[in-house]
N, C-alpha and C positions, 0 to 999 in steps of 0.2 A: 791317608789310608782309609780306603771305606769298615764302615764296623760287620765286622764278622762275628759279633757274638750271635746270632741268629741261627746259626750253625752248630749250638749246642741246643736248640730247640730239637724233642722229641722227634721231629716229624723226619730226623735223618738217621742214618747209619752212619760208622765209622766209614764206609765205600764213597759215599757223598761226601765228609769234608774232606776224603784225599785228593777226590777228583775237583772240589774247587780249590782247594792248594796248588795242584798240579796244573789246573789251568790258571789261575792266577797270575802264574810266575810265567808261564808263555807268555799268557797276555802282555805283561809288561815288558819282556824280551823280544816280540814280533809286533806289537801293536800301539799306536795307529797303522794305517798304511796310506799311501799316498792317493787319492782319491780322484785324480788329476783324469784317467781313462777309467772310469766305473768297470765298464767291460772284465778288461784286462785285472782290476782288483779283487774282482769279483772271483775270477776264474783263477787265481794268486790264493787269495783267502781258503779256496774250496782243494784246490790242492795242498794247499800248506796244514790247515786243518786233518786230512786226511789223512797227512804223512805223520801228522803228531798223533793219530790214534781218535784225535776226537769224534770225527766223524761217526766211528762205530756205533755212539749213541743215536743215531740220528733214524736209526731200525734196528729193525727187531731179527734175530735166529729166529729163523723154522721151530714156530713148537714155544716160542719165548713170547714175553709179555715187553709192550716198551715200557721203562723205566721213564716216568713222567719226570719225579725228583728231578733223576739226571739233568733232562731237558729243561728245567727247569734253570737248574743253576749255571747249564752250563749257557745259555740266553744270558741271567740277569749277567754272569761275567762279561762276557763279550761285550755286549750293548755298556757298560760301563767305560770299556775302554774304548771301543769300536762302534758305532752304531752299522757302519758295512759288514764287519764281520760275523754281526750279530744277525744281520740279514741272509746271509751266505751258508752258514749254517743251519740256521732258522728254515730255509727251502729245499736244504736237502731231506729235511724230516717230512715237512708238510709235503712236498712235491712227490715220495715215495713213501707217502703214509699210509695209501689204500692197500699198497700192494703189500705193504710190513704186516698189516690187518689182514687179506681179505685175496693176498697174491697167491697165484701157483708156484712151482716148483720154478717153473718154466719163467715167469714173469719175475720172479726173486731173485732171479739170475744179475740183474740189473743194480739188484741192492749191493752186490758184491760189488760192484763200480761204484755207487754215489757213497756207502760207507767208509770208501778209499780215497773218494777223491777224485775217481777217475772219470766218471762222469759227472753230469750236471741236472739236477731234474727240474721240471716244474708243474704246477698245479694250477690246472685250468679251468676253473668254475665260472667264474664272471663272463659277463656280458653285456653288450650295449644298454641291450632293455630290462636287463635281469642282475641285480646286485644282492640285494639282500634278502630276495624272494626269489631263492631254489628252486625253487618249485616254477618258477615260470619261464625257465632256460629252453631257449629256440632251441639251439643245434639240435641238428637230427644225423643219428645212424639208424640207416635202412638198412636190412635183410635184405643179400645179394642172393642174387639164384645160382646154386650151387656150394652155397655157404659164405660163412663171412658176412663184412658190414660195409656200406659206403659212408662215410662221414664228411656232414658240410655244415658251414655255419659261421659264425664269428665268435673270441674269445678276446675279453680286452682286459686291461691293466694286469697282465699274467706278468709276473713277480720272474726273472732269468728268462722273460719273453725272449727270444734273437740268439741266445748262448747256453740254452739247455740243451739237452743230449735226448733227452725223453722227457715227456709230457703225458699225466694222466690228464684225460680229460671226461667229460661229463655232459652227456647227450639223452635227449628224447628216443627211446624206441616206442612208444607209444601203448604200452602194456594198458593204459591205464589213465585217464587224465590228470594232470599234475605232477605233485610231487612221486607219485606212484608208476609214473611212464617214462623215469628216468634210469639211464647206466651208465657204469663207467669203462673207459678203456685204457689201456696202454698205446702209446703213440710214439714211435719214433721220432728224432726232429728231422732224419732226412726222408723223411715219408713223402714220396713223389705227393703236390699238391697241397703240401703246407707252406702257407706263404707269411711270410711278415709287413703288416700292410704300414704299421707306424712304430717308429718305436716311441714312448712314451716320458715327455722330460717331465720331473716332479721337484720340488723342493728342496727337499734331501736326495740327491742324484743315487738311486737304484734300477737295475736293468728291468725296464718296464717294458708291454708290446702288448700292440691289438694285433693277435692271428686270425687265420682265414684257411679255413678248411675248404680244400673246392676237389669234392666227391673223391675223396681219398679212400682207398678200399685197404680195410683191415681184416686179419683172418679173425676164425673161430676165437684162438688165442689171444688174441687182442683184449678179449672183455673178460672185468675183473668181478670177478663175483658169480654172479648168476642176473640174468638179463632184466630187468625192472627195480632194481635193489639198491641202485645210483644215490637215490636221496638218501637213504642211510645208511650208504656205506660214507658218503660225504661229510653227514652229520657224527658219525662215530669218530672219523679223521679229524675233525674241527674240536669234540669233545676231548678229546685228547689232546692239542695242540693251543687251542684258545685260552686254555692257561700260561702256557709258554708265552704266546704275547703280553697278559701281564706279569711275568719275570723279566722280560726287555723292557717295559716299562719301568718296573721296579730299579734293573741297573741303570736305568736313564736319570731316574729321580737319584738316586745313590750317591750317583756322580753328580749331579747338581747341587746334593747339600753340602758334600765333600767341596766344591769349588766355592759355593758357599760360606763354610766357613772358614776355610784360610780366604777370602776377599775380609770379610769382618773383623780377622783379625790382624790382618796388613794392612788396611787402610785405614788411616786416621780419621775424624773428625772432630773438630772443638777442642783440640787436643788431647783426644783419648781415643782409645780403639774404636771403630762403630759397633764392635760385641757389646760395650761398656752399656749404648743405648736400649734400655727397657725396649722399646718398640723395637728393636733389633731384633731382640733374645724373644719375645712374640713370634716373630715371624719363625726364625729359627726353630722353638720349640712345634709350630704348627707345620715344617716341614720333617721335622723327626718325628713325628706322631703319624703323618701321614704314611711316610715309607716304611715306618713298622708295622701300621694296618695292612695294606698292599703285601708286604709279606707274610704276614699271619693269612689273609687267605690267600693269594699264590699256591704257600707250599700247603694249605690246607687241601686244594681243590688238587692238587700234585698229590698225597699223600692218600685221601680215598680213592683215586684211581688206581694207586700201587695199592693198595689193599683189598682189590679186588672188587670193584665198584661196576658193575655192568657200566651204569652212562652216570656222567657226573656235572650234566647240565647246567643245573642250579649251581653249583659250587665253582663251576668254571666261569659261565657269565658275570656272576659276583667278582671273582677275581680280576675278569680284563675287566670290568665294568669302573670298578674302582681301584687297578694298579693305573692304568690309562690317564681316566680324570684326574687323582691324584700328581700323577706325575707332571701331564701339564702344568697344575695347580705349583708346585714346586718350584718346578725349571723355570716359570714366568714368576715366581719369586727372586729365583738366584740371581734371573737376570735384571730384574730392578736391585737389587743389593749390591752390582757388580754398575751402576749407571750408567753412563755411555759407552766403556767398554763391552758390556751387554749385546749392544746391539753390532758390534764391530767383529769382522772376519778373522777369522783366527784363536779367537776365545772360544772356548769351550761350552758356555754356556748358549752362545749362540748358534753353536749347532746344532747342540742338543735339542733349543728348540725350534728347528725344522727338523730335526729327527722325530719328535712324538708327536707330532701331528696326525698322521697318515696311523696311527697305532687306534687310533679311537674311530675309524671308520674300519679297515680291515678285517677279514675275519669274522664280522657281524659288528656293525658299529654300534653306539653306546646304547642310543633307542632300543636297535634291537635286545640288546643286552636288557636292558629292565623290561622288555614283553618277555621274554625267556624265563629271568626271575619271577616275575609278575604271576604270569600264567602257572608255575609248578607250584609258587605261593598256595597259590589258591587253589590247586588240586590236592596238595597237603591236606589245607585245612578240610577241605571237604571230605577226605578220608578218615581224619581225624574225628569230626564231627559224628561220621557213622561209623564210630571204631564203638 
């Protein structure tokens, strides 16, 4: 049983430990699931989810704030028992995060589906030439004569690439060079003219795809916001969400000390438990250290957004920066404590680590993450200094 005292830390309500009880006891009731057809798990998980209510976290009511905490735990849960499921829901937040932000009436329509289940979204920012520099994303949508937009381009490693329902995506209208000549829109997936050129195998099998946009014409409606605003509405979607990836981290590590230490304490050596070994209980103590750091700032960077934090930058980077490393650091612990079985199919810690790999480049990988930090460091202090 993972430790749940962390849930009488301030940073929750009585609403938050009911909803991790309440998903807990699913999770062990529904989860693993069999992982044999990704696809098909995928599209299992996002219905099943939906019909349990959980989904509803994953946006926001008209006129409402999203609840970060929520997403928060309801991540590190999943990702403990599930690393798929923790994915599945994990993109219907990110995939309809602009429009929970920054949607019309008209475009929100859509959250009534992926809140339910009933569809599937996804988030299409990346690109061949453009990963973690925003700012230098090809696609283009043009200004058609008579209204509306053409969109062309290519989008790759898009997360329910092949089996979403709708797709924001995130285009040069050229307002502006850079980051400032960017928009986002709404995208059908049967948009005459979207095509799937690859689908994408990875490590930890997730429904991966490089799309292709070839001069696909969307209306007025289509664009989410107001036309040049792309890069921060993108950047407000991620500030909100990029904690959440270290709360699936955090469940990853969880569940690696948890396997951890029931191996230390079933398996013998020298005739005594390997807990018994000093250099054991080291290792041991520096993975309970760690996944209690990863949670102190997790739900800290979770907590000043629900308190009303315009952008919570600094506090999020820090989070996945260090639930991430950390967690690796862990799980290629458990799995040297656990020896050969370690590296054998079927054990848990072995999948887990091909599950946290792909967590530390995502969503701004580590580097970026300490420029992030780095950079507001030092605009702190320079405010400071002329306070």
């Amino acid at each position: 049983m993972a430790d749940r005292s962390f849930l009488a830390w301030p940073f929750f309500d009585d609403r938050h430990r009911a909803l991790a009880a309440e998903l807990d006891a699913w999770c062990a009731a529904n989860l693993p699931v069999d992982h044999t057809d990704t696809d098909a798990a995928c599209r299992d998980l996002v219905a099943r989810l939906g019909a349990a209510g959980f989904l509803r976290h994953s946006g926001a009511e008209e006129g409402e704030r999203l609840d970060v905490r929520s997403l928060c735990l309801i991540r590190e849960t999943l990702a403990r028992h599930d690393g798929l499921a923790d994915f599945a829901f994990a993109m219907q937040g990110l995939g309809m995060g602009a429009v929970s932000l920054f949607g019309t009436p008209e475009q929100r329509a859509w959250l009534a589906r992926t809140r339910t289940g009933r569809a599937i979204s996804g988030f299409a920012l990346t690109e061949p030439g453009s990963g973690s520099d925003v700012a230098n994303i090809a696609t283009q949508a043009r200004p058609r004569t008579g209204g509306g937009w053409v969109l062309s381009g290519d989008k790759t490693y898009i997360s329910n690439g092949g089996i979403a329902d709708v797709y924001v995506v995130f285009a040069r209208t050229g307002e502006a060079p850079g980051a400032r000549g960017l928009s986002a829109f709404l995208l059908p997936a049967d948009a005459p003219g979207l095509a799937v050129v690859e689908r994408i195998e990875v490590i930890a099998p997730h429904p991966l795809a490089h799309l292709r946009f070839d001069d696909i014409v969307l209306s007025d409606g289509a664009l989410i916001g107001r036309h040049g605003e792309g890069f921060r509405i993108a950047m407000s979607v991620l500030d909100v969400f990029r904690a959440t990836v270290g709360a699936a981290a955090l469940g990853f590590a969880r569940r690696a000390l948890d396997e951890a230490l029931a191996r230390v304490e079933s398996r013998r050596l020298f005739g005594a438990p390997l807990s018994d070994l000093q250099m054991v209980q080291g290792h041991i103590a520096d993975m309970a250290l760690a996944v209690d750091a990863s949670a102190l700032l997790v739900y800290r960077a979770a907590w000043t957004k629900d308190m009303g934090a315009e952008r919570v930058s600094r506090e999020a980077a820090m989070a996945k920066l260090h639930a991430t490393e950390a967690a690796q650091t862990v799980i290629d612990t458990a799995l040297q404590l656990h020896g050969g079985d370690g590296v054998r199919k079927g054990f848990a810690v072995e999948s887990l680590y091909r599950e946290i790999r792909a967590l530390r480049i995502y969503e701004g990988a580590s580097d970026v993450q300490k420029i992030v930090i780095a950079r507001a460091t030092i605009a702190g202090g320079k405010q400071g200094a002329g306070a």
